[in-house]
C-alpha positions as CSV (number, residue, x, y, z in Angstrom):
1,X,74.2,55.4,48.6
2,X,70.5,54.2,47.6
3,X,70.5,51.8,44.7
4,X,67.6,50.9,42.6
5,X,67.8,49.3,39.6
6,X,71.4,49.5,39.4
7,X,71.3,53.2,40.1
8,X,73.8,54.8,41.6
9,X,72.7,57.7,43.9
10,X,75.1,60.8,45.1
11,X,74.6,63.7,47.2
12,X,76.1,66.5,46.6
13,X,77.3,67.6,50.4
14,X,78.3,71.6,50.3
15,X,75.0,73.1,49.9
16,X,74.2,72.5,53.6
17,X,76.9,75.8,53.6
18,X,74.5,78.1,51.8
19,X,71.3,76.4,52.5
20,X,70.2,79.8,54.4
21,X,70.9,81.7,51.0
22,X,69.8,79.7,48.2
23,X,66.7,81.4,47.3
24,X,68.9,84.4,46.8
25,X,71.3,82.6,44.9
26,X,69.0,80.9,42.8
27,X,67.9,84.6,41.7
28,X,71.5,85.5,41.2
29,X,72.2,82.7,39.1
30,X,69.1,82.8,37.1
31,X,70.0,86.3,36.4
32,X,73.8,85.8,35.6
33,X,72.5,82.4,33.6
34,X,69.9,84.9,31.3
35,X,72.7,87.3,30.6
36,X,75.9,84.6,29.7
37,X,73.3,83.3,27.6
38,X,72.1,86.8,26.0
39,X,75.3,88.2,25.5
40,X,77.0,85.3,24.3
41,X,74.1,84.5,21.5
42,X,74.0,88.4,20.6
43,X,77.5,88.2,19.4
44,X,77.1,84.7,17.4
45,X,74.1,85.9,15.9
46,X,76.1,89.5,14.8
47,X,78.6,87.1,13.4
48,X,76.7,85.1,11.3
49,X,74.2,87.6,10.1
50,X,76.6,90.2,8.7
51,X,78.9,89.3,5.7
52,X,81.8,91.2,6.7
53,X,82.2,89.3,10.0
54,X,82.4,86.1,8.0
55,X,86.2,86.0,8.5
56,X,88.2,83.3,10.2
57,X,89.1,85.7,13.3
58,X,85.4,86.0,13.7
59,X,84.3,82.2,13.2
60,X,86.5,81.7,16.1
61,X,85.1,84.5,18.4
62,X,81.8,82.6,17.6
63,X,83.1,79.0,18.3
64,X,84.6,80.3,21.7
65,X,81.1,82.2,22.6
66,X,78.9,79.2,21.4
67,X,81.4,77.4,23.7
68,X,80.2,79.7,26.4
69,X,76.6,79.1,26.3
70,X,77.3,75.0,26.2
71,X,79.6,75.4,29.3
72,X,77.3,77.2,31.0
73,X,74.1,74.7,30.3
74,X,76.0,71.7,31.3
75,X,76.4,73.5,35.0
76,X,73.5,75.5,35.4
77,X,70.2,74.3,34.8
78,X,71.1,71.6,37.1
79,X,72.6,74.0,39.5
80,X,69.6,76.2,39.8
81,X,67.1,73.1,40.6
82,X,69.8,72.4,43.7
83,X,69.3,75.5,44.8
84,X,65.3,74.9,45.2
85,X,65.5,71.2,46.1
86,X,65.9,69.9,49.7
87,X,68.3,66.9,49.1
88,X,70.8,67.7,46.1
89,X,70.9,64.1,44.8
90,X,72.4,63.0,41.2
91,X,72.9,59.8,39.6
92,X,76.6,58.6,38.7
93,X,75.9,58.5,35.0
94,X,74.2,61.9,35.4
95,X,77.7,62.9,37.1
96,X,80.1,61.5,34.8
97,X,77.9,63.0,31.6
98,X,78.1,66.7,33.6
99,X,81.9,65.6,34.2
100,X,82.4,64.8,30.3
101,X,80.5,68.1,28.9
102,X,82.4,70.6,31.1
103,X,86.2,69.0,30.5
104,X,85.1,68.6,26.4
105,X,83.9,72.5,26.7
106,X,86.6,74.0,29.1
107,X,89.1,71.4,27.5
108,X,88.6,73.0,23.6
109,X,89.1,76.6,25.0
110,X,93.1,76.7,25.1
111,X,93.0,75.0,21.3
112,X,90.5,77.3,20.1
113,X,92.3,80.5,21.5
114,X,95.7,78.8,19.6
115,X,93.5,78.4,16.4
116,X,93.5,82.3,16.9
117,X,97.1,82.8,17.7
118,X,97.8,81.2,14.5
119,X,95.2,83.2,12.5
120,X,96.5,86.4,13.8
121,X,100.0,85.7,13.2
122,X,99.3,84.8,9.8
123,X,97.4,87.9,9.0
124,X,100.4,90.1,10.7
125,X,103.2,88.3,9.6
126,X,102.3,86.6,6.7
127,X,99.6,89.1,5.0
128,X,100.0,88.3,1.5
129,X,99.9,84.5,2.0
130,X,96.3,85.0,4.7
131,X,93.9,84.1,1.9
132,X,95.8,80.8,0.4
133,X,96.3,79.2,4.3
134,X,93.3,80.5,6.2
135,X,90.7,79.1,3.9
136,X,87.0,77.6,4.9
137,X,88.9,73.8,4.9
138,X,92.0,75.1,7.2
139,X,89.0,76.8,9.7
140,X,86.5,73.5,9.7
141,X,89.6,71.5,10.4
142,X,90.6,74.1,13.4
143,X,87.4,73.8,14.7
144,X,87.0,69.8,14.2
145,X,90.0,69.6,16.1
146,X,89.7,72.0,19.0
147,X,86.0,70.2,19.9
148,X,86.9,66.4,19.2
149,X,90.6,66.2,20.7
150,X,89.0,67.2,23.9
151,X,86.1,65.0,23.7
152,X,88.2,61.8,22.9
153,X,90.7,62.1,26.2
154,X,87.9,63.1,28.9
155,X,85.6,60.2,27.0
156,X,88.4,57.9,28.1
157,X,88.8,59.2,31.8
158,X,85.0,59.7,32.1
159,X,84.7,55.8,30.5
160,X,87.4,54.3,32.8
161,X,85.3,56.2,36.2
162,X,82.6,54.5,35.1
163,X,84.4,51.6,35.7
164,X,85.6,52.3,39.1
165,X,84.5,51.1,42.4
166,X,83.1,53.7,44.7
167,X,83.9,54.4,48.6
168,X,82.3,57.3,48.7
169,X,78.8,58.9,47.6
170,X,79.1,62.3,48.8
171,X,80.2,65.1,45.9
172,X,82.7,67.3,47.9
173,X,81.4,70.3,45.6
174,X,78.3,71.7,43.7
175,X,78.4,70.4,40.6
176,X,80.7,67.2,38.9
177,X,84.1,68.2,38.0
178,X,87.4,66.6,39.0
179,X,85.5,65.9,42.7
180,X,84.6,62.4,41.1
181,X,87.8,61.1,41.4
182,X,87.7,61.5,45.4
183,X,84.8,59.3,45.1
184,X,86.8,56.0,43.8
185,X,88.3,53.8,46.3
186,X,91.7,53.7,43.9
187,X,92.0,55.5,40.9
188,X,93.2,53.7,38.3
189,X,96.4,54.0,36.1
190,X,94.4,54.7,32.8
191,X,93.1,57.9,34.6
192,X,96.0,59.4,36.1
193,X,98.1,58.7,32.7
194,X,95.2,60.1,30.5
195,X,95.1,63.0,33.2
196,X,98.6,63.7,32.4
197,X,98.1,63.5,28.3
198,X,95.1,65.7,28.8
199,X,97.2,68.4,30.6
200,X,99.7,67.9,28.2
201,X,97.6,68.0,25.0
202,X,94.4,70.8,26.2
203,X,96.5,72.9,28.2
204,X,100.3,72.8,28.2
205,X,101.0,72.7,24.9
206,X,98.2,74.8,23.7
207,X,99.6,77.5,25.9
208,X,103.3,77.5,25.2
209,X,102.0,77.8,21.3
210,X,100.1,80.9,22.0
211,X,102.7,82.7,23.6
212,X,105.8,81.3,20.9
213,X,103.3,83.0,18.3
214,X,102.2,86.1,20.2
215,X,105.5,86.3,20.9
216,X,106.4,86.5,17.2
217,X,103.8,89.3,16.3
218,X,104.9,91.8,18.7
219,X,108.1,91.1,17.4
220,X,107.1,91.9,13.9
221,X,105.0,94.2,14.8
222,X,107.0,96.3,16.8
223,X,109.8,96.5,14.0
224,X,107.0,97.3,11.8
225,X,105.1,100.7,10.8
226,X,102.9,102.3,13.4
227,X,99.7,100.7,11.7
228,X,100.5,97.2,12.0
229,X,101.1,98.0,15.7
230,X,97.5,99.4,15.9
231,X,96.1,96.4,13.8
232,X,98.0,94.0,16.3
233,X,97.2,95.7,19.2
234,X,93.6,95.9,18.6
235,X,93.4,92.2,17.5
236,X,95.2,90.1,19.8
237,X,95.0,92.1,23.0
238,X,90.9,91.1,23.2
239,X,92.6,87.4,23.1
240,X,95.2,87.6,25.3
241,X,92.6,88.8,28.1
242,X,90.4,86.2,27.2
243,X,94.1,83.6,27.3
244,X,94.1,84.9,31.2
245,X,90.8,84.1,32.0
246,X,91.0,81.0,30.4
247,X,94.4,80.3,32.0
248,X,92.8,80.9,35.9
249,X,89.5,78.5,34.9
250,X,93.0,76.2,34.5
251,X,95.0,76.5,37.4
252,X,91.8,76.4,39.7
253,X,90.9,73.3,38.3
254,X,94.9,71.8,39.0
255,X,95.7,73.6,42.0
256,X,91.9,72.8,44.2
257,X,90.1,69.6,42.0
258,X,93.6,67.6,41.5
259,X,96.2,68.5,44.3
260,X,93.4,68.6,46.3
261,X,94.6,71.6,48.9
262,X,92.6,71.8,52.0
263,X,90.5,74.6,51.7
264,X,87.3,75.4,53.7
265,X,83.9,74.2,52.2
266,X,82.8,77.6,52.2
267,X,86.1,79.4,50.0
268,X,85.9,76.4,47.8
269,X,82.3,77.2,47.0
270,X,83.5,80.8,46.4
271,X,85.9,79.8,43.9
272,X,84.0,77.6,42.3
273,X,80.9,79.9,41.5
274,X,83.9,82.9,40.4
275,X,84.7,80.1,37.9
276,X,81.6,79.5,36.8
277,X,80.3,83.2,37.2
278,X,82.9,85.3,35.7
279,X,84.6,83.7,32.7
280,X,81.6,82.9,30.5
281,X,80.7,86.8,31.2
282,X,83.8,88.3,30.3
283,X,84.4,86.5,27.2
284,X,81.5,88.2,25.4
285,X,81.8,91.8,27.5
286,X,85.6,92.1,26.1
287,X,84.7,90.8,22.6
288,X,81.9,93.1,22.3
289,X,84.0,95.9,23.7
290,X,87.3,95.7,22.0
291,X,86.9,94.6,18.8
292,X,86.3,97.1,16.4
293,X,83.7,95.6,13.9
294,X,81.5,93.7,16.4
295,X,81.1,97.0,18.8
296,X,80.3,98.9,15.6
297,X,77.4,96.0,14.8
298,X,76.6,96.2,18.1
299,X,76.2,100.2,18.3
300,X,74.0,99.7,15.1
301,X,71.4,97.7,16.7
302,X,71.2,99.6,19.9
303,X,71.0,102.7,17.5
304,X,67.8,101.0,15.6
């Protein structure tokens, strides 16, 4: 630890296992950074320039992509200097900001995709009734909640580390997730209760929701008329991908940050760059692909 003015110093300890490869990481990650953020801001920008996409389905698609490119800012930029420097050093307010960005993103993913769930089902089950309950104030309030739920429980976790004292000053990881917590000499009640709550609230509950109500359409939708099943099929199987990728950014956070199994430094790095590589990618890849009315858009303006 070096402390100067009050500063608390930490390095971040697993890039001696790549040190040999960073410059050709740092070129992969630039790369991969350049296309989440291309991709991603190619289908918000389809979205809000063309009227017809101006639906709550696509809102939603947009909110989730935008979410992308915030995601992937809070780890990357950062990520790609580490590469290049020869001491990976952060500060602990630096840490716990990175720590509070990436829970408040990755933590308003689940609600977002059950904002969707719910605006499929009504559209399938409940066509007649979709304009009166999905209107602009039932979307802002969707959206409201999905980004300030999250944002209130990690404040209170990310607050309460603040507060903790610290045994420890080396990051076992490459960036400042759940690793913080291995860095407190106790953690405190209000962090393991609020961990809990979170789990409950972001993830849990979020996820049982989505599949009572995606349960319900194919249930409708199968007893319906071979259109509907089209319509349903091509609507929600795009989010149901995306629900699985969101769901293994979940249970690698759990099962390696939390538990804290005893994995290698080098498989831990593994996962962790899958996590941060592959699901801000395949958000906009099966979006783009699948869904009807954006591929068209984006067929268009490859055509012109």
């Amino acid at each position: 630890m070096d402390k100067e003015l009050n500063v608390t110093f930490l390095t971040l300890d697993w890039y001696t296992e790549i040190n040999n490869y960073r410059y050709i990481l740092f070129f992969i990650m630039f790369t991969l950074y350049i296309l989440i953020i291309c991709t991603n801001s190619t289908i918000v920008y389809l979205i809000f320039t063309h009227k017809n996409l101006h639906e709550p389905m696509y809102i939603f698609i947009a909110a989730l992509l935008l979410n992308s490119v915030l995601y992937s800012t809070t780890i990357y930029p950062k990520l790609l200097i580490d590469f290049l420097s020869e001491k990976q050093v952060t500060t602990y307010s630096a840490c716990l900001f990175q720590f509070f960005m990436f829970y408040t993103l990755g933590g308003s993913e689940l609600p977002l995709l059950a904002a969707m769930a719910y605006d499929r089902y009504v559209a399938i089950c409940k066509p007649l009734e979709y304009q009166t309950i999905m209107t602009k104030t039932t979307v802002s309030i969707f959206l409201v909640v999905a980004w300030l739920v999250p944002a209130c429980h990690v404040a209170v976790q990310a607050i309460a580390s603040a507060e903790a004292k610290l045994c420890d000053f080396n990051i076992k990881g490459i960036f400042c997730n759940n690793a913080v917590y291995t860095l407190q000499c106790q953690r405190s009640r209000l962090i393991t209760i609020f961990g809990v709550v979170s789990l409950l609230d972001l993830v849990i509950l979020p996820m049982l929701f989505i599949v009572f109500t995606y349960t319900i359409i194919f249930i409708v939708s199968h007893q319906s008329c071979k259109e509907i099943r089209k319509k349903a099929a091509e609507t929600c199987l795009p989010h149901l991908l995306v629900l699985i990728s969101a769901s293994v950014f979940f249970v690698y956070d759990i099962s390696i940050a939390r538990v804290e199994l005893d994995f290698p430094k080098a498989v831990r790095i593994i996962m962790t760059l899958q996590i941060v590589l592959y699901h801000p990618l395949f958000n906009p890849f099966v979006y783009g692909l699948k869904m009807k009315e954006i591929s068209k858009h984006l067929k268009n303006t490859d055509d012109s």
